[in-house]
C-alpha positions as CSV (number, residue, x, y, z in Angstrom):
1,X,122.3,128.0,92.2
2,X,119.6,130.0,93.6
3,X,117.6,129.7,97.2
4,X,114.2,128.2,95.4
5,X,116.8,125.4,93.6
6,X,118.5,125.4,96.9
7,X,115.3,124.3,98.3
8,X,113.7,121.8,96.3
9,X,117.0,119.9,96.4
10,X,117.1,120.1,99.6
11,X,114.1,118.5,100.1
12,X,114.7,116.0,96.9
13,X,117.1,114.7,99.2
14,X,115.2,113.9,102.4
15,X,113.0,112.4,99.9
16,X,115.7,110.3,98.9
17,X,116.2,108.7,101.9
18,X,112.8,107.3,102.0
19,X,112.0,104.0,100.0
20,X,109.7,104.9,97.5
21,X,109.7,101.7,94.5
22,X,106.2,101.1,93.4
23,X,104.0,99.4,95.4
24,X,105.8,100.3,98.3
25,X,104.9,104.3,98.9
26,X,103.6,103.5,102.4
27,X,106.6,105.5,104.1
28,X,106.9,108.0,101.3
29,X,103.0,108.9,102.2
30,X,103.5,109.0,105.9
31,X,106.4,111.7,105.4
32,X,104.4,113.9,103.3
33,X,101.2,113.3,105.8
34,X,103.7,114.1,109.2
35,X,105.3,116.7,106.7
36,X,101.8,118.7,105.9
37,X,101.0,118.3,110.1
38,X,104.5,119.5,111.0
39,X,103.7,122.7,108.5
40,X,99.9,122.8,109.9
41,X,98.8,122.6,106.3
42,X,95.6,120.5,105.5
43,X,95.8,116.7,104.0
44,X,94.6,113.5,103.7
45,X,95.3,110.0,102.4
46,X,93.3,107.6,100.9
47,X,93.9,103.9,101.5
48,X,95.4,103.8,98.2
49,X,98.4,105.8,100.1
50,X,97.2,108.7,97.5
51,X,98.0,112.2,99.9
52,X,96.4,115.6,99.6
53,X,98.1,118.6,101.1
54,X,96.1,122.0,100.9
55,X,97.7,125.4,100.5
56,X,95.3,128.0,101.5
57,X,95.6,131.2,99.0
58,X,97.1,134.1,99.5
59,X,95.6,137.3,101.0
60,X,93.9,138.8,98.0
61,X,93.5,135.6,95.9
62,X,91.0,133.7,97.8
63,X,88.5,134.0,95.0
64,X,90.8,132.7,92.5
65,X,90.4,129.7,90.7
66,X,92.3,127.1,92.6
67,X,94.9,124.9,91.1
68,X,96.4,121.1,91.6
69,X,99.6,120.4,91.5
70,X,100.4,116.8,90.9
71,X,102.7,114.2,90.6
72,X,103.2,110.9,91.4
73,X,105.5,109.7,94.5
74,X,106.7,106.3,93.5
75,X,110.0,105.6,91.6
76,X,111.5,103.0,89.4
77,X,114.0,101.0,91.2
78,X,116.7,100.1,88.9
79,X,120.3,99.7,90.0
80,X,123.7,98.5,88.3
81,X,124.6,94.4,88.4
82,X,127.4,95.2,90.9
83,X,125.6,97.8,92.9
84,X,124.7,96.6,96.5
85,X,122.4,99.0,97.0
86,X,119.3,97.8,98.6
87,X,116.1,100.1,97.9
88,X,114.0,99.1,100.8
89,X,116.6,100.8,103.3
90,X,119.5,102.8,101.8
91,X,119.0,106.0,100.8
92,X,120.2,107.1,97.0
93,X,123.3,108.6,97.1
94,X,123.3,111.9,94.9
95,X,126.5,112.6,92.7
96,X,126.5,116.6,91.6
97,X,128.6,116.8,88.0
98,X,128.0,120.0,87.0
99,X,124.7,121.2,85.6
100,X,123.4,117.3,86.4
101,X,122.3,115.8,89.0
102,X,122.1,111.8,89.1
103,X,122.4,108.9,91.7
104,X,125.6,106.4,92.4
105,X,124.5,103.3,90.2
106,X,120.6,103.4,91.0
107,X,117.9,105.4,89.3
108,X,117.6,108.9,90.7
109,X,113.6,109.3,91.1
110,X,113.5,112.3,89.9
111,X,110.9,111.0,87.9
112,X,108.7,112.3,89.8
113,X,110.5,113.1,93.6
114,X,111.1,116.3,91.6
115,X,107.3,117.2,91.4
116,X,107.0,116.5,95.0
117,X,110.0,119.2,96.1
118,X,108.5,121.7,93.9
119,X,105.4,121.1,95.0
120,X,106.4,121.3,98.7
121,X,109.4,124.2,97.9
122,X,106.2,126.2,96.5
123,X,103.9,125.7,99.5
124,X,106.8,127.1,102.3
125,X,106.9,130.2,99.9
126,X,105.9,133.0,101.0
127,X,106.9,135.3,98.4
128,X,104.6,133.7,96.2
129,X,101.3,135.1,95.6
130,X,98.6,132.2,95.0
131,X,95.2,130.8,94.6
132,X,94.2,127.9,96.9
133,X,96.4,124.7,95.9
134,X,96.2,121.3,96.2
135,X,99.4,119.1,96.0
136,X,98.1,115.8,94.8
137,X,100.5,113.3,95.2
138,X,99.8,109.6,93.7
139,X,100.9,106.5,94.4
140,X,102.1,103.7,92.1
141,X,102.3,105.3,89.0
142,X,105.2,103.4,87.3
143,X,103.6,100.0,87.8
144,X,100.0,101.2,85.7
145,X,99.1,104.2,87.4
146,X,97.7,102.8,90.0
147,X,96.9,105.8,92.6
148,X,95.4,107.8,89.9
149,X,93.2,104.8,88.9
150,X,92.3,104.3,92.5
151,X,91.2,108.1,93.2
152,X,87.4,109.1,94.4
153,X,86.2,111.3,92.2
154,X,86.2,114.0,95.1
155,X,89.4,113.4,96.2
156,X,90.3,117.2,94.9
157,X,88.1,120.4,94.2
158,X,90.1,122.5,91.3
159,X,89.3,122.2,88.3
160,X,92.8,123.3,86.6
161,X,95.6,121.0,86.9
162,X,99.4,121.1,86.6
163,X,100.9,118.1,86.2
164,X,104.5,117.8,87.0
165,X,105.8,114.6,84.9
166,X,107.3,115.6,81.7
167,X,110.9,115.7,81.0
168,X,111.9,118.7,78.9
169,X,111.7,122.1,80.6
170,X,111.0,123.8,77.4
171,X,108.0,121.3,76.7
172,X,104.3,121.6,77.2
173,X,102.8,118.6,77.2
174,X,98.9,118.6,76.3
175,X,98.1,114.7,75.3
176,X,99.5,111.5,76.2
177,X,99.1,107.7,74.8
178,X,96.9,104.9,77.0
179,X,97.8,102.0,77.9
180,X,97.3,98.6,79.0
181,X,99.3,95.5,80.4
182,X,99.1,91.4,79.6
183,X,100.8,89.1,81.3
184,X,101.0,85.1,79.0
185,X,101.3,82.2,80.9
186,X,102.7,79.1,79.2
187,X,102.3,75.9,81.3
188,X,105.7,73.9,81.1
189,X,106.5,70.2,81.2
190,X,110.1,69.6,82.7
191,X,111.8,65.8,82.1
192,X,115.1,64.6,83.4
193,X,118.3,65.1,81.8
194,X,121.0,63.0,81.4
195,X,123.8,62.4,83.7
196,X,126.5,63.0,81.1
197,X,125.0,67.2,81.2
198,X,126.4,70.1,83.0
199,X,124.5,73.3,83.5
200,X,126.0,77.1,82.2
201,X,124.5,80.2,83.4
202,X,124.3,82.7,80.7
203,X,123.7,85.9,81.5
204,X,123.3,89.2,79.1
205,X,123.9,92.9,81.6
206,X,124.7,95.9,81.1
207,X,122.3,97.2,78.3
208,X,121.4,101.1,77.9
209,X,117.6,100.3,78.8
210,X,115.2,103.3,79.3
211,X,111.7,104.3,79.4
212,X,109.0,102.3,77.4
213,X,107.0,105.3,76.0
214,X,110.2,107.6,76.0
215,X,112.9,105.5,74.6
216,X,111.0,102.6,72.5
217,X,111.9,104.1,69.0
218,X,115.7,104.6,70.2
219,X,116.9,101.1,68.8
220,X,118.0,100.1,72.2
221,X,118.5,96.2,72.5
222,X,115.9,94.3,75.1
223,X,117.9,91.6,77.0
224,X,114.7,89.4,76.9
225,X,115.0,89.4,73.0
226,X,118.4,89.0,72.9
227,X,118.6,86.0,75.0
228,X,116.1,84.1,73.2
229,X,117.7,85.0,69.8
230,X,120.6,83.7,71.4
231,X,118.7,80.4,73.1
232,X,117.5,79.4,69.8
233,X,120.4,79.8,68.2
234,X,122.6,77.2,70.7
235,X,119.3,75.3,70.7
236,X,119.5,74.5,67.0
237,X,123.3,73.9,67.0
238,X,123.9,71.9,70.2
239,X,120.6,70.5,71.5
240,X,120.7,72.5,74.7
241,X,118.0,71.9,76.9
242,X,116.6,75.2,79.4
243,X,116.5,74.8,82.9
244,X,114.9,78.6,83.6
245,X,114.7,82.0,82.0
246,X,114.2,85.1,84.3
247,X,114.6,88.7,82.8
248,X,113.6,91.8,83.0
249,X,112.3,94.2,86.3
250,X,109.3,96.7,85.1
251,X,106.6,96.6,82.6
252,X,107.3,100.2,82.0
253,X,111.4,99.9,81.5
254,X,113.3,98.3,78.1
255,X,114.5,95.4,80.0
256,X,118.4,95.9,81.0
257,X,119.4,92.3,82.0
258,X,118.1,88.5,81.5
259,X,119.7,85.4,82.6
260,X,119.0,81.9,81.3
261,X,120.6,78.0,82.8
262,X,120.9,75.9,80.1
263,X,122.0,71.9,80.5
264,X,124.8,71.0,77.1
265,X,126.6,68.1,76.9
266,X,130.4,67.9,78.5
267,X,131.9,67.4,74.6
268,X,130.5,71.3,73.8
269,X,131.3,73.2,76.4
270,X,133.9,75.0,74.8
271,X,132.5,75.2,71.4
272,X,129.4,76.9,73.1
273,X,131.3,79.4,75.6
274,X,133.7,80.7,71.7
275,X,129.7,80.6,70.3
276,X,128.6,82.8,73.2
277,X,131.2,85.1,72.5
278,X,130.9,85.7,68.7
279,X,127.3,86.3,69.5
280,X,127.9,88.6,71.6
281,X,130.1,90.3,69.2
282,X,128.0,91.1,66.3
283,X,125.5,91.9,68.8
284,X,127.5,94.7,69.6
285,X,128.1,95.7,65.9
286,X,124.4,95.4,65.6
287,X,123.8,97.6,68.4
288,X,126.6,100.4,68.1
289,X,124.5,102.2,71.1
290,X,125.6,99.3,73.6
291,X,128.5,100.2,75.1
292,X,128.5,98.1,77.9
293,X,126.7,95.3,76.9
294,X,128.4,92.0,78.4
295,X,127.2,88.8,77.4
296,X,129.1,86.1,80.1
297,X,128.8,82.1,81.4
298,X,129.9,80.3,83.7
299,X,129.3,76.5,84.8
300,X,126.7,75.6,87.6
301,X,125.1,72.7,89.5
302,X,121.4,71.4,89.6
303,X,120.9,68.5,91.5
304,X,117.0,68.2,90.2
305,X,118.6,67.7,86.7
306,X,114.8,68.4,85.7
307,X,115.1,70.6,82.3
308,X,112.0,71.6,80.3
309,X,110.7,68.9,77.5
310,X,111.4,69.3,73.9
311,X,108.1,71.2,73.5
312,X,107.8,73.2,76.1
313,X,111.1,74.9,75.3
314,X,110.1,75.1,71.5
315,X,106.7,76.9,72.8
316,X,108.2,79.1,74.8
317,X,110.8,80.3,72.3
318,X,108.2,80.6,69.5
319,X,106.3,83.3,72.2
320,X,109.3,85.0,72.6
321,X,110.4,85.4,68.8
322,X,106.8,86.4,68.2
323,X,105.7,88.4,71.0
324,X,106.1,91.9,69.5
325,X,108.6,94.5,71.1
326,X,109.0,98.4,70.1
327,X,107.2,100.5,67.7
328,X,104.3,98.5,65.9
329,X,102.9,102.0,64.0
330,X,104.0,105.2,63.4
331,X,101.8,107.9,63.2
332,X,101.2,110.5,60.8
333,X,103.0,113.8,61.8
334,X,105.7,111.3,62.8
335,X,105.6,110.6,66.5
336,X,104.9,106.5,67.8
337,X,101.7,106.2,67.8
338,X,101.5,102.6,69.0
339,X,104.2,99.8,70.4
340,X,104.9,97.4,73.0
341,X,107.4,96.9,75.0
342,X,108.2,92.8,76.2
343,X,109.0,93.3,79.6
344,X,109.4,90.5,82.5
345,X,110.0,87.0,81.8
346,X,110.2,84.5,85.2
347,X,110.5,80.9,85.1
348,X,107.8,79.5,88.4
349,X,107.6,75.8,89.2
350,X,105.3,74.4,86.5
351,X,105.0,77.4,84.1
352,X,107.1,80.9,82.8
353,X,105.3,83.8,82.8
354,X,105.8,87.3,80.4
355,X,104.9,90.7,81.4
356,X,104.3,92.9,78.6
357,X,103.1,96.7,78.4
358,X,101.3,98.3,75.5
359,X,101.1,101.9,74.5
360,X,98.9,103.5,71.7
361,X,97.8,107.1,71.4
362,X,94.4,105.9,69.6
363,X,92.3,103.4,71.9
364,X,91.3,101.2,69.5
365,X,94.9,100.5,68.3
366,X,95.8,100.0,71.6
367,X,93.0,97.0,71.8
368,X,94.5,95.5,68.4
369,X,97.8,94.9,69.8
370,X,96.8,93.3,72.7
371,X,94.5,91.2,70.3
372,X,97.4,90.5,68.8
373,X,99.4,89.4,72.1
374,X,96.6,87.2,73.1
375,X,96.3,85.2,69.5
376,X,100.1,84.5,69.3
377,X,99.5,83.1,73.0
378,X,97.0,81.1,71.7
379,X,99.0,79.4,69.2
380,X,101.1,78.6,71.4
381,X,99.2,77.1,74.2
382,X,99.2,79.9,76.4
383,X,97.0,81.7,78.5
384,X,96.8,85.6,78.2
385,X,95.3,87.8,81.0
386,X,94.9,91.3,80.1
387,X,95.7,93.3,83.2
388,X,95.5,97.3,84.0
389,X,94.1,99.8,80.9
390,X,94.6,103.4,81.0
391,X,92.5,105.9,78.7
392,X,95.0,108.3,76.5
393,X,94.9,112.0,76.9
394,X,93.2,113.8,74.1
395,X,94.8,117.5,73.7
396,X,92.8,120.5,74.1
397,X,94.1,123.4,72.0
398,X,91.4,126.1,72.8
399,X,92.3,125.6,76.4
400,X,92.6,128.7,78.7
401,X,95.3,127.3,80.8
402,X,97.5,126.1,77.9
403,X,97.2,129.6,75.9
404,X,98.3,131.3,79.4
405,X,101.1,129.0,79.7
406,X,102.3,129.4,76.4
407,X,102.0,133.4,76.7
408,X,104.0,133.7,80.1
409,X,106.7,131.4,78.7
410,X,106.6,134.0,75.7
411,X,107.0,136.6,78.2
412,X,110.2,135.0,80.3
413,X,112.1,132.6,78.1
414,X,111.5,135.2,74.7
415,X,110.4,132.1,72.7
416,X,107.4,130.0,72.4
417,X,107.9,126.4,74.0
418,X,107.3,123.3,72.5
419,X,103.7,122.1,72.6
420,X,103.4,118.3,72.5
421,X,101.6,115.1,72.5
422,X,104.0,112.3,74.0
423,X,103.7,108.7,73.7
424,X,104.6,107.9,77.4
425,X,101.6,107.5,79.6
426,X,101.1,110.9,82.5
427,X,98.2,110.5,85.0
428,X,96.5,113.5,83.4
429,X,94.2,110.6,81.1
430,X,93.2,108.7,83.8
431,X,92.5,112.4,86.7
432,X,90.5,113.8,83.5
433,X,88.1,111.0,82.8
434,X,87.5,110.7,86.2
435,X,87.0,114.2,87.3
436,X,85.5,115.7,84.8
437,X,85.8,119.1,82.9
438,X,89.5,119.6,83.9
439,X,91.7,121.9,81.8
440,X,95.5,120.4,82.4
441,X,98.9,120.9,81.2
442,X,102.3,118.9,81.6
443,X,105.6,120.8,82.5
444,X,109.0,119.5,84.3
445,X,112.9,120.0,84.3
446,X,114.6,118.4,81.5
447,X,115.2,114.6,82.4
448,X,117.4,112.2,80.6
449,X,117.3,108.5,80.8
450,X,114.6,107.9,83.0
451,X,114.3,104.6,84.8
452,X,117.5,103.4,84.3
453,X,121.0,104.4,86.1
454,X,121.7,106.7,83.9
455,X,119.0,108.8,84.6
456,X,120.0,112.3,85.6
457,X,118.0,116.1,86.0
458,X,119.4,119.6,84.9
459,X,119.7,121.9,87.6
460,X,119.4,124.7,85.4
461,X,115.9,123.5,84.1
462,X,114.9,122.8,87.7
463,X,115.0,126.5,88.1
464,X,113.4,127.4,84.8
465,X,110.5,124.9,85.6
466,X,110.0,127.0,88.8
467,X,109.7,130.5,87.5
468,X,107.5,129.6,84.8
469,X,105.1,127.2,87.3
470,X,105.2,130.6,89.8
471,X,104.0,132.6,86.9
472,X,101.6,130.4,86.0
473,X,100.2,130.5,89.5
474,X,100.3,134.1,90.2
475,X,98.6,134.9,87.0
476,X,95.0,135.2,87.9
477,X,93.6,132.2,86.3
C-alpha cells in the first residue's frame, strides 16, 4: 500500500467514527468545517449542512480553470439482525481481508466517505500541482439527494466538476437515471379478535439486499414481497387475521428484512409453523442467490387483541401484490431504463404506510410509473403522495473534460475505460440543472454491494482512482 492510500484510509477511518446516516450529517459537517479551520483552508456550510472547503492553486496554476470535487457525506445505515451496533455512537469497525476493505456487520460508507478522504488526502498534498478546487461535500444524498437539491445556485464557482460516486475504478460515468419517491397511505379499520387466538411473529432476515439503481435487475428477493406472498398465502388457508406489518429501512436499498404478527387459531398452530417452513423452502430454490435467507416464528402476546378487519387486510395485500417492484422497462442497448423499487412498509395506529422509490433514465417514463403507483392506490382506497423528484443526467459526448479523461486513462492504465450511463441516481443531475453550463464526469474505486453489510472497497482501485483523478487535475484544463 502506498503513502497516498495510506492516507485516505487513514482519514476514511476518522470519518468512520463519526455518525453520518442520512439526515443526520450534522457532526459529519462540523468535522469537515473544524477540519478546513484546523488546515486554514477556506469553507462554508449552508443550513442544509452542505460544506465547501477551498484549495487555493498551486504556484503557476492560478489562472487555471478551477475544478469541484464532490461527493456526498451521508451513508446508508444498514447492519446485520444480530449486530448491536448502534449508528448514532459507535464507530464502524473496519475488517482488512486482503485487497478489501469492509465493516463488521454494518455497511461500510464508503459510498461516499471514500470521496471525502480523497478529496481531503488531495488537498494536504503538496506534491500535487493544481488549479483552484473546491471540495463540495453534500448532505443527505441517500435519502433523495437532498443537499444537492437544497444548494444556492452560488454555492461554488467552477465550472468543471468531478464527481466522486461511481463504483467501478475503470468506469467513467457520463449520465445517470432521475428519480422520484411516493409514499401510499391506506387508512385501516382494526376489530377485535376472538379469545380462542394467539398471535406468531413471523419474521423473513437475512436477504442479500443491495442498491436500488445498482442491483434491481440482480433477481434479488425483497422481504416486503416475500412476506405478503407469504401473508396471503396463510390468509387463504387458515383465516389469519394481521395485527402489523413493518419492513424495510431505505427508499434507496432492496429491502433486507420484514416482519409481520399475525393472530391464527390455537387448532393451527402447528400446521402453520410446517407451512412456514415449506415456504420458506421453495423460496430458497426460487431464489438460489439467497443464502442466508431465514424465514422463522415464534408465539407472542397482544393484550389489545385489536387485528385489522376483513377488508382492510384484503386492501392492503392487493397494494402490496400490485405495487410494482424491479425492472418495469428495459432499454434499447440493454441497460434498465426504468423500475421501482417497493421499499418501507410500517404499520401506524389507524393506517400502514409504503415507501417506494422510482428510477427511469427518460423523464417522462419516470412520470408513468408513478402514475401507475398512484392508480393502483386508488383502487384500493389509498392515498398517494408523490414526494422528492430528481432530473436525470443527460451525457455529453463532445465534452472537453470527458475526452481528457479518457486520454489520460489511455496514457496510464494502456486501455480505454468504460464510458457509461448508469441507472442509479449521482448528484451530477440535479448540481447541472442548477448551475448551469457544467461539464462533469463520474469516477471512484470499485465498490461492491453497496448499502448493505456486504458492501466492501478495493484497495487496489482506491489507488488507481487517485493517480488518474491527480492527472486529471494537473492537466491544464
Amino acid at each position: 500500500m502506498n503513502k497516498n492510500v495510506e492516507n485516505i484510509i487513514s482519514i476514511f477511518q476518522e470519518i468512520n467514527k463519526i455518525p453520518r446516516c442520512s439526515k443526520h450529517e450534522d457532526k459529519i459537517a462540523a468535522w469537515l468545517v473544524e477540519w478546513a479551520k484546523s488546515h486554514s483552508f477556506e469553507y462554508k456550510r449552508d443550513n442544509n449542512n452542505n460544506v465547501l472547503i477551498t484549495i487555493c492553486a498551486s504556484k503557476g496554476f492560478e489562472d487555471r480553470q478551477s475544478i469541484a470535487l464532490q461527493g456526498h457525506m451521508d451513508m446508508v445505515c444498514e447492519k446485520s439482525k444480530d449486530s448491536k451496533h448502534n449508528f448514532s455512537k459507535d464507530a464502524i469497525e473496519l475488517i482488512y481481508d486482503g485487497d478489501w476493505i469492509k465493516a463488521k456487520d454494518t455497511t461500510l460508507g464508503a459510498d461516499d466517505g471514500i470521496a471525502l478522504s480523497v478529496g481531503l488526502a488531495l488537498a494536504l498534498d503538496k506534491n500535487i500541482k493544481h488549479p483552484k478546487l473546491e471540495l463540495l461535500f453534500t448532505s443527505d444524498e441517500e435519502t433523495g439527494l437532498n443537499g444537492a437539491s437544497n444548494l444556492s445556485n452560488d454555492f461554488f464557482e467552477s465550472k468543471l466538476l468531478i464527481n466522486i460516486d461511481s463504483e467501478d475504478a475503470d468506469t467513467i460515468t457520463i449520465g445517470c437515471a432521475g428519480g422520484e419517491d411516493a409514499s401510499v397511505s391506506l387508512n385501516i379499520i382494526r376489530t377485535f379478535v376472538n379469545r380462542d387466538h394467539h398471535f406468531l411473529k413471523i419474521s423473513i432476515s437475512g436477504l442479500y439486499g443491495g442498491h436500488s439503481g445498482i442491483d434491481i435487475n440482480k433477481n434479488r428477493a425483497n422481504a416486503i414481497k416475500l412476506m405478503t406472498f407469504l401473508l396471503n398465502k396463510l390468509k387463504n388457508k387458515f383465516n389469519i387475521k394481521l395485527y402489523e406489518i413493518n419492513g424495510g429501512s431505505a427508499r434507496n436499498a432492496i429491502p433486507v428484512q420484514c416482519e409481520s404478527i399475525v393472530a391464527f387459531k390455537n387448532s393451527d398452530k402447528e400446521r402453520i409453523k410446517l407451512f412456514i417452513k415449506e415456504f420458506q423452502e421453495t423460496t430458497k430454490r426460487n431464489y438460489s442467490n439467497e443464502k442466508s435467507l431465514n424465514i422463522s416464528c415464534t408465539e407472542c402476546k397482544k393484550e389489545d387483541m385489536q387485528v385489522f378487519d376483513d377488508s382492510s387486510f384484503d386492501k392492503l395485500l392487493g397494494l402490496l401484490v400490485e405495487l410494482p417492484h424491479g425492472v418495469y422497462k428495459m432499454s434499447e442497448n440493454g441497460i434498465v431504463e426504468t423500475s421501482s423499487n417497493l421499499a418501507i412498509v410500517e404499520t401506524k395506529e389507524s393506517k400502514v404506510v409504503i415507501y417506494t422509490n422510482q428510477r427511469s433514465l427518460i423523464m417522462d417514463e419516470l412520470g408513468k410509473i408513478t402514475q401507475k403507483i398512484e392508480n393502483i392506490a386508488r383502487k384500493y382506497s389509498a392515498k398517494c403522495l408523490k414526494g422528492n423528484t430528481y432530473p436525470s443526467w443527460q451525457p455529453d459526448f463532445n465534452s472537453k473534460l470527458l475526452k481528457k479523461s479518457i486520454e489520460i486513462y489511455k496514457s496510464l492504465f494502456a486501455t480505454r475505460p468504460k464510458i457509461e450511463v448508469i441507472h442509479a441516481g449521482l448528484e451530477c443531475g440535479i448540481i447541472g440543472s442548477k448551475m448551469g453550463n457544467l461539464e462533469m464526469i463520474s469516477i471512484g474505486p470499485t465498490i461492491y454491494d453497496p448499502h448493505t453489510v456486504n458492501e466492501r472497497v478495493s484497495i487496489q482501485s482506491i489507488e488507481k482512482v487517485w493517480l488518474f483523478l491527480t492527472k486529471i487535475i494537473e492537466s491544464g484544463l
